[in-house]
C-alpha positions, 0 to 999 in steps of 0.5 A: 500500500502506498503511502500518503503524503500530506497536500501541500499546504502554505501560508505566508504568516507574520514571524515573532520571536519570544524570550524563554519567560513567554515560553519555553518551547521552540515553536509557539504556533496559532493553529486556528491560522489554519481553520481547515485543520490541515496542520494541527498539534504535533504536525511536521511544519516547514517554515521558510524566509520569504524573499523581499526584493529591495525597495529603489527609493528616489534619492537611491540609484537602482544599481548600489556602489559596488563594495570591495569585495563586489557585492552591490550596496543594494541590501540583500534579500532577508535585510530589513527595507522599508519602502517609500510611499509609491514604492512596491516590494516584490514577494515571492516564496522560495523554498531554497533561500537563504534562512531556512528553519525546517529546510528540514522542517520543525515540530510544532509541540504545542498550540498557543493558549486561549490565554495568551490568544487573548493577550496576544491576537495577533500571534501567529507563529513565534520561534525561540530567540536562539532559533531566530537568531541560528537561523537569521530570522527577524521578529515581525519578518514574512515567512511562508509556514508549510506542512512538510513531509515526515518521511522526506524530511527525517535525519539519517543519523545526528551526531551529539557530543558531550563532555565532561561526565560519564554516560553510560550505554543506558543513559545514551539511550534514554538521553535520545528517547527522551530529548529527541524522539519525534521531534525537530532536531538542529545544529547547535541544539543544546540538550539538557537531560534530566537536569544534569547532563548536557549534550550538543547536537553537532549534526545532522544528516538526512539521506548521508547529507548535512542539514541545518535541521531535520526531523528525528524519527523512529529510524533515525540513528543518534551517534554520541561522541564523547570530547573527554576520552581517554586515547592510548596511542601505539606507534610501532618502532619497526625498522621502517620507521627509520626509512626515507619516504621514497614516495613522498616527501622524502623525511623518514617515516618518524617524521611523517608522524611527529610533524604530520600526523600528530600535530594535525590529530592535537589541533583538531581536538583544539578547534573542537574544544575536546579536552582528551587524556593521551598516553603514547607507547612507543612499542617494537619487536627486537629480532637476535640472532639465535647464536649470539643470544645462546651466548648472552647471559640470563641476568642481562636478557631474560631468556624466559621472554625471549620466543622462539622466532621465524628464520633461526631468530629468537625475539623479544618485544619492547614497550616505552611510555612516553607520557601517561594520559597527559592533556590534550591541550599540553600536546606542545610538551607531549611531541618534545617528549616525544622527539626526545624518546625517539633519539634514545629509543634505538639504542636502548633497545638494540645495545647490550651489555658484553658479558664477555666484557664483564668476565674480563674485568673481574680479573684484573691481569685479563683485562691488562691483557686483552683491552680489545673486548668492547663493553657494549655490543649491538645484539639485535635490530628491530623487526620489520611492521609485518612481523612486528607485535602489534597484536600484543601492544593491542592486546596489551592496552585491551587487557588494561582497560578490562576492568574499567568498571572499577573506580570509574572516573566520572568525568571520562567517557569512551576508550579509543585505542589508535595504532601507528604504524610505518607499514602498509597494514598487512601483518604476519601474526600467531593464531593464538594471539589473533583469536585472544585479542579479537576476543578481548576487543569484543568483550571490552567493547573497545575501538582500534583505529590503525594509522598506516604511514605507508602507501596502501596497497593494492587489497583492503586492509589492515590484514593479518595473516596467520597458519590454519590450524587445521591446515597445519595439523594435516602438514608434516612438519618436514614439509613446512615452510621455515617462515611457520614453526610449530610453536606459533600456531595453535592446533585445534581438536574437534 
């Protein structure tokens, strides 16, 4: 069964604007304009600046100097003229102009009193003082009042940010039903749900497309965001990282980031007012040789973290605080802190103590007879983004926040985990790692956001890769590949 779509009804009214102690709703409407009862308590209305055209006085030349900036000195249509005797305004209606309320429409909520129509007769539609003044509607202006369609007219999606407090999935959605179910949503509209809790809507869109305004239905998706969050950032130190970028500006990939990527990501929340907690872990994956890690000792590289790696090498994974949710707004401090731990980072992780160095100096006749033997030696370098740890870093921060609902801090909400990485977002990772993170992030609920600063390939990413276990059941070990041991990948049994 088709639908039925209400008859186009208009009619020009006189516009007044109201204070919040004549009342308190948005749109005061005198449905008697109507004696027809085509618009009624509750209906959808559409109301639409009337174009004046501007009056050409006899002291006034009928083409206005040209300003600077090449617009005429005639006053532009929506501007208050006032004609001189003789003089004719010519109106016409049009439903693209400038000042539009209800381009996608407003929600008329309740019919002027008996009271206030004897106070006031001539009362036909008045607006709040902060819709008249968001849209630039004047009091006493001609606007063309209209029934509008709900289906046409309905918000896809609006977005509404808050900050500052704690809200729940709950309390989301009773913020929604109650404050904006079947009713005319705008930009800039400021919501206060019961009485404490305060939101913003930031936009609105019908059909994928920013409105001024629309009508939130049934179907229409609210998105909240929070502006006080909490954001773990892991940037991955793989040896890409000290690479030239060949295909762009030719600095090294660490400085796509801190002059790039970051600075851009912390001047945003700025110009949104967004007051975030940032902590940065610079995390990477040391690769050693299987033969000079046999010969270091336990006391200077625990064995017991080292893992038993692809290609004859052992691994063992690094992670570096660079600052712990620190402001957002501090975020000139955080990069100097963050230039200043990148000059260190490489070393520290890549340089050990010789052990041979230290049996030497033990004895002192040995180390008068061979002064060759250096103190520190280079033991690893890092890995490659493929066949980094990023798995564990997510992991890492996933499992931190599992018990976020014990000593919850009020004033936050929302958990946002980004990853950087100077890869292409195509990642060789453990089976077993895979299935545990993916179960942790679905538990917690928690989002990750992958950065990759290289040119994206070919194919959709990010994409791990990994060993099918049963695929690698039914393989003799004889004929693996050197790149898969049996020790990364799980075998299931049914």
């Amino acid at each position: 069964m088709a639908a039925i779509t209400p008859k186009h009804i208009q009619k020009v009214c006189t516009l007044w604007v109201h204070e919040d102690n004549f009342s308190k709703e948005d749109a005061v409407f005198n449905v008697g304009c109507f004696p027809d009862g085509s618009i009624t308590t509750g209906s959808l209305v559409q109301v639409v600046a009337v174009k004046e055209a501007t009056a050409v006085r006899d002291f006034q030349p009928a083409t206005g100097k040209p300003h600077k900036d090449g617009s005429s000195g005639v006053k532009k249509e929506g501007s208050a003229v006032k004609s001189a005797p003789g003089d004719s305004i010519q109106k016409k209606h049009d439903s693209s102009g400038p000042v539009v309320l209800g381009e996608n429409g407003t929600s008329l909520e309740s019919d002027i009193s008996p009271e206030m129509k004897a106070k006031h007769p001539g009362l036909q539609i008045s607006l709040s003082r902060t819709i008249a003044n968001l849209f630039g509607f004047r009091s006493r202006m001609q606007v063309l009042v209209s029934l509008a369609d709900e289906a046409l007219h309905s918000a896809s999606h609006a977005e509404i940010s808050f900050r500052d407090e704690y809200l729940a999935r709950a309390d989301m959605w009773r913020m929604a039903v109650s404050e904006l179910s079947q009713k005319s949503v705008y930009k800039g509209q400021k919501l206060l749900f019961m009485g404490t809790i305060k939101a913003t809507v930031k936009n609105v869109y019908v059909r994928q497309k920013k409105a001024r305004s629309a009508y939130f239905s049934g179907a229409t998706k609210p998105i909240f965001r929070s502006e006080s969050a909490r954001y773990i950032l892991f940037i991955q130190m793989s040896k890409e990282m000290w690479d030239f970028d060949a295909e762009g500006s030719g600095e090294i990939m660490f400085s796509k980031v801190i002059h790039g990527f970051l600075p851009d990501l912390f001047k945003r929340w700025a110009r949104m007012n967004a007051r975030h907690l940032v902590s940065i872990i610079l995390f990477t994956r040391v690769e050693y040789d299987r033969n000079m890690s046999t010969h270091i000792k336990p006391t200077k590289l625990d064995h017991s973290s080292l893992s038993a790696h692809r290609d004859d090498k052992d691994t063992r994974d690094f992670y570096r605080v660079v600052v712990s949710e620190m402001a957002s707004d501090k975020w000139i401090h955080i990069l100097g802190q963050l230039k200043r731990e990148f000059k260190l980072f490489l070393r520290d992780v890549s340089i050990l103590k010789n052990p041979n160095f230290e049996d030497r100096a033990s004895d002192a006749q040995d180390v008068s007879t061979d002064g060759n033997v250096p103190e520190w030696i280079i033991a690893g370098k890092p890995s490659t983004a493929m066949r980094g740890n990023i798995l564990e870093a997510i992991n890492l921060a996933s499992s931190q926040f599992s018990k976020d609902y014990i000593d919850r801090d009020l004033v936050r909400t929302g958990i946002s985990v980004v990853v950087v990485t100077p890869g292409t977002g195509v990642f060789e990772v453990n089976y077993d790692m895979l299935k545990l993170t993916t179960d942790t992030l679905v538990g917690n609920g928690i989002g990750i956001d992958l950065v990759a600063l290289s040119r994206m390939p070919l194919h959709s990413v990010p994409l791990f890769k990994y060993r099918n276990p049963l695929i690698k059941a039914a393989v003799p070990a004889d004929n693996l590949p050197a790149s898969f041991e049996d020790e990364n990948t799980p075998r299931q049994t049914f």
